[in-house]
N, C-alpha and C positions, 0 to 999 in steps of 0.2 A: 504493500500500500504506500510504497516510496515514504514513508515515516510519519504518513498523517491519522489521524485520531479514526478507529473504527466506528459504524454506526450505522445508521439506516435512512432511508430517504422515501419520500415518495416520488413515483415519475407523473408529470401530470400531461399527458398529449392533448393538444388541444384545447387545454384547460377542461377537459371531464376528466374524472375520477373512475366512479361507476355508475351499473346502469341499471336503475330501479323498475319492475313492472306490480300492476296495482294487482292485489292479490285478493285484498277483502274491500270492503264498503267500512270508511271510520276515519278519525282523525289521523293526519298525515306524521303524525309524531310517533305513529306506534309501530315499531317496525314488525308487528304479527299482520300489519297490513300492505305490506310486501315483502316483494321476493328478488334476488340479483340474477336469478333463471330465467323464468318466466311469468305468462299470470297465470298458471297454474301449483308454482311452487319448486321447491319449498320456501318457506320463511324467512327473512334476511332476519338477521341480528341487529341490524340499525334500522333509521329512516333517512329518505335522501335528505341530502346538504349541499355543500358550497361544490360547484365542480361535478354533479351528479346529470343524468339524463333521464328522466321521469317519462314514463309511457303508464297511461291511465286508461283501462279497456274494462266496459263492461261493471266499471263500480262508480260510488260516490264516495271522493276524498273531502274530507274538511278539516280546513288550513284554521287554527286556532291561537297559534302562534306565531312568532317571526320565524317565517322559511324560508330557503333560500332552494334554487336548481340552474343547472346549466341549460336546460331547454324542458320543454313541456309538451309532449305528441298527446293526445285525445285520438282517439277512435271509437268511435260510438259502434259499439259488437255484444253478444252475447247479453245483454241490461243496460237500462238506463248509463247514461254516463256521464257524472257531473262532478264539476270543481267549485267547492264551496267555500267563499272565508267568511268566515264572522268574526267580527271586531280584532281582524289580524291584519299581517303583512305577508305578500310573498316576491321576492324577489328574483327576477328569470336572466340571467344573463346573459340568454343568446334570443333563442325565438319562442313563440308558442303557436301550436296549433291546434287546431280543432276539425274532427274530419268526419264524416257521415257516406258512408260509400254505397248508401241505399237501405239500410240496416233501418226497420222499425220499433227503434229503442228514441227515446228522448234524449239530446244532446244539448249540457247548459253549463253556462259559468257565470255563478253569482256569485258579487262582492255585498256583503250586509255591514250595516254597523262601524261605518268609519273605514271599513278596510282601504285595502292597496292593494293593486296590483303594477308592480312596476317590469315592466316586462323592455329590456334594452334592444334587443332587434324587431324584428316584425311579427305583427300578430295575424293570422290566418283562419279563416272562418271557411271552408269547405264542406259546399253541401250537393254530392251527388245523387243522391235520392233519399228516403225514408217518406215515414209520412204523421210523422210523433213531431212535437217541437222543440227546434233547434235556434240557441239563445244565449244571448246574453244580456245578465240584469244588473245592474248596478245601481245599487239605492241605500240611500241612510248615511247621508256624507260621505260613501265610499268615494272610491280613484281608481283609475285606470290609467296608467300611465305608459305610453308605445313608442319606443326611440326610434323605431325608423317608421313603414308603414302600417298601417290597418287594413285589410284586404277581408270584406265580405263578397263571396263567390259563391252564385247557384246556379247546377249543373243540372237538378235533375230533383225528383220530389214532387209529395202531394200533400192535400191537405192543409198543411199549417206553415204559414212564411216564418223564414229564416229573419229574426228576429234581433233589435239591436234596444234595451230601453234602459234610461234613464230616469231616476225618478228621483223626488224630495231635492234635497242638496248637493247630487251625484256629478262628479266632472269626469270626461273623457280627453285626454290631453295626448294628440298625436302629433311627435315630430318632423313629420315627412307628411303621404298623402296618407289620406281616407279614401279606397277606390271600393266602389259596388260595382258589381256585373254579374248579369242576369244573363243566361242563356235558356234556359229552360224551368220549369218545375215552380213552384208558389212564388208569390211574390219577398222582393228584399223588404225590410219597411224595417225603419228606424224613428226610433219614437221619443223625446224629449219633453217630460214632465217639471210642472211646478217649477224650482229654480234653478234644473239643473241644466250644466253647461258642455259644449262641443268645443273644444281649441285643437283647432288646425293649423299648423304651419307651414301645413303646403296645400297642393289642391283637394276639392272635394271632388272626385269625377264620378259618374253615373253613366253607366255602361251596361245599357241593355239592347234586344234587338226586338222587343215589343213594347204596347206600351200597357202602362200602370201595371210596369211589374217592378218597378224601384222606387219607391216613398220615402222622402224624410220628410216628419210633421213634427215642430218645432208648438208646442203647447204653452198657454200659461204664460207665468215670465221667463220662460228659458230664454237660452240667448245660443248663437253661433258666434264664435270667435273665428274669424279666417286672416290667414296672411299671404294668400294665394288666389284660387280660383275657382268657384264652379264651373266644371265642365262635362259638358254634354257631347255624344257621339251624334251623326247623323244616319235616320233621321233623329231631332232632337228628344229624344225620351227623357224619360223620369220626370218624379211630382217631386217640387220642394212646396210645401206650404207653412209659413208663418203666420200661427192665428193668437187672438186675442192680444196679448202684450209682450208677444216674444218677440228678441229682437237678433239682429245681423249688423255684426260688429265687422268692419273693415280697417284690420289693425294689420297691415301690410308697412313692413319696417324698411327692408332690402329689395322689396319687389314690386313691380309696378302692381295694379290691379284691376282687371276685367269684371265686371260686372254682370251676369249673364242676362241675355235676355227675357222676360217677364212670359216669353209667348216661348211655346213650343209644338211638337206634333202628335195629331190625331187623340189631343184633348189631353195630352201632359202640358204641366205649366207648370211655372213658380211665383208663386205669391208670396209678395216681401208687404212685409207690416212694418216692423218699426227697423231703420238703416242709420249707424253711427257712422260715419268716417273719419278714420281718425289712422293715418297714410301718412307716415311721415319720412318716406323716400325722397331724396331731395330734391329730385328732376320731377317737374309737371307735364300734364295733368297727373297725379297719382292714381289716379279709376278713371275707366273708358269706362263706357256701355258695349255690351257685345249685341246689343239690339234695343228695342222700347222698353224701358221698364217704368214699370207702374207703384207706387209706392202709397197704401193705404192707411197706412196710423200714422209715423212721422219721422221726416229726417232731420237729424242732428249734422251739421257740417262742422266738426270739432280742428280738424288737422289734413290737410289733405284738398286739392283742388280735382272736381269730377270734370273730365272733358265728356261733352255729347254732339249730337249734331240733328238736322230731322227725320233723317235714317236712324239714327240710335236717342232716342228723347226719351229725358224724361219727365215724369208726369206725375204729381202729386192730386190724388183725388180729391172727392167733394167733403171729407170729415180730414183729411191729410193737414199733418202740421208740421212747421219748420219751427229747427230751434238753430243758432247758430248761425255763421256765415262772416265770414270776417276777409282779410285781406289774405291767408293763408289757408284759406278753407271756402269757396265758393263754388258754381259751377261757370263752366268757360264752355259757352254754346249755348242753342236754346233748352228752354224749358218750359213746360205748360202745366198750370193752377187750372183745376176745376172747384167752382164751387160758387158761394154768394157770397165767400168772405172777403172783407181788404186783405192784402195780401201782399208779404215784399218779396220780390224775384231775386235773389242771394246773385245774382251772373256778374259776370266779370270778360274780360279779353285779354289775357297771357298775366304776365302781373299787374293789370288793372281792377279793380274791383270797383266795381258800380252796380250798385243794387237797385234796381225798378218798382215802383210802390202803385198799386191801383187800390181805388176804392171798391170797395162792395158791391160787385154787381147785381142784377134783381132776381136773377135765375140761378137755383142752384146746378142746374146742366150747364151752364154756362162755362168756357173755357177759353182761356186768353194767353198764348207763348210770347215769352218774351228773352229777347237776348240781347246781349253788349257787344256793338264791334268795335272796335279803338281804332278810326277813323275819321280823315276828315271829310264833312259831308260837303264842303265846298264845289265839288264836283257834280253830283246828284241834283244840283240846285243852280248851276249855273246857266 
């Protein structure tokens, strides 16, 4: 040993250790509830830890403590198969997934009571057939925390949509994209309760090839945090709808921001209620419009200048209200007020800001666009 001190080490490849399979249905601390064989057995003498790779088939594990693993496979086979924490932490250091390959067993992973899920690569939501439901719930100040993407994908299934909901005080916090896509089998639908919140820091895209088979309904005061894009494939699928007091935060720091269009096809659309922007990249406009959009509760202009034009307008309805609009927060292009209110038109022309004020008109269908060009009209009049 050329004269160095005897001992022992571990080798860790890859940063795994070992490789655990769920054995029984029970808390994830108890190692009588798996095995380093298989899911058949026998019994491991620990439970996974730091460095470990967890394959969960055909049981319910609940996470009740601080856990830790190097990745998390789901296979919905042989029973139900779910990952449950209650008022715990589980920490995933590579990816997780979740997979349904036609199997009529229930596939879920619920975070209750404050939990965490903080999971550092991507997480995987795979659904080729079944016809039980396949889910994720997160409620009760729980987290979900995804360091790269979040990837909901249905291939195939019946009966019951592949399922995404948030409820009470719940966040969903994805560092890269959130991508849905639908090719076959029930619909995606993602669901956003009471206060709780979506932060995206990249796009939101929706990818299917029919329509209303991909929904997100933004409830309540939820809110969507984006610092990127909705985007849609052609033709334009998927429903976004924001109802009652939810709102759609455009907090776009590094990235310009596209707006989607409010219209899409064969009766998918996205109805935007209440829109922050608050865009503080430092070249303007910071938000286009990718087409008409229609905005029904109210815009906030906090941070950020919207470019539009009368191909891409936008249009505040007849109960629609502005807050804001300042010399670094306007919009640059027209825009159209429906309603019988007075009303001030926030517009501006490159860094100009010149806001337009009418009075009350008599008709609440009434609708009047107005825009700022920073020119001299000298010529028009001569």
């Amino acid at each position: 040993n050329n004269g160095g001190e005897a001992g022992t080490f571990t080798l860790c490849i890859n940063n795994t250790k070992n490789t655990y399979y769920s054995l029984n249905s029970g808390d994830w601390d108890n190692p009588a509830n798996w095995s380093k064989v298989s899911h058949t057995g026998p019994p491991a003498s620990t439970y996974p830890g730091v460095g470990d790779i967890v394959y969960i088939q055909g049981h319910e594990i609940t996470v009740m403590n601080n856990d830790t693993a190097a990745a998390v496979y789901m296979t919905v086979a042989d029973n139900s198969t779910k990952l449950l924490l209650e008022d715990s932490r589980l920490e995933i250091d590579g990816k997780m997934e979740i997979i349904n390959n036609g199997e009529n067993y229930e596939g879920e992973v619920a975070l209750n009571d404050t939990s965490v899920l903080n999971i550092y690569d991507n997480l995987e939501m795979i659904r080729n057939g079944g016809n039980q439901p396949f889910s994720m719930d997160i409620s009760h100040g729980s987290e979900a925390i995804i360091g790269k993407h979040f990837d909901i994908q249905n291939d195939g299934g019946s009966t019951h949509p592949s399922e995404l909901l948030l409820r009470n005080t719940a966040s969903l916090k994805i560092k890269e994209n959130f991508r849905l896509s639908h090719t076959s089998g029930p619909r995606i639908y993602v669901s956003l309760n009471d206060t709780s919140l979506v932060d995206a820091n990249g796009n939101i895209a929706l990818s299917n090839s029919s329509p209303n088979t991909v929904e997100i309904e933004a409830k309540d005061t939820s809110s969507v945090r984006l610092a990127r894009n909705f985007s849609r494939g052609t033709p334009k699928y998927g429903i976004v709808s924001f109802n009652a007091k939810s709102t759609l935060v455009l907090d776009g720091e590094s990235y310009h921001q596209s707006l989607a269009s409010s219209n899409g096809d064969d009766g998918d659309s996205i109805r935007y209620q209440n829109i922050i922007v608050n865009n503080t990249k430092i070249t303007s406009p910071q938000v286009s419009l990718g087409g008409p959009v229609f905005v029904n509760g109210s815009l906030y202009l906090k941070d950020g200048i919207m470019g539009t034009s009368l191909a891409n307008l936008l249009t505040l309805d007849n109960t629609a209200t502005l807050k804001g609009g300042s010399e670094t927060s306007f919009v640059d292009g027209p825009m159209k007020k429906i309603g019988n209110t007075a009303f001030t038109f926030p517009v501006g022309d490159g860094d100009n800001y010149q806001p337009i004020s009418i009075s009350a008109p008599s008709d609440p269908a009434d609708a009047f666009t107005a825009e700022y060009i920073h020119q001299d009209p000298d010529d028009s009049y001569s």
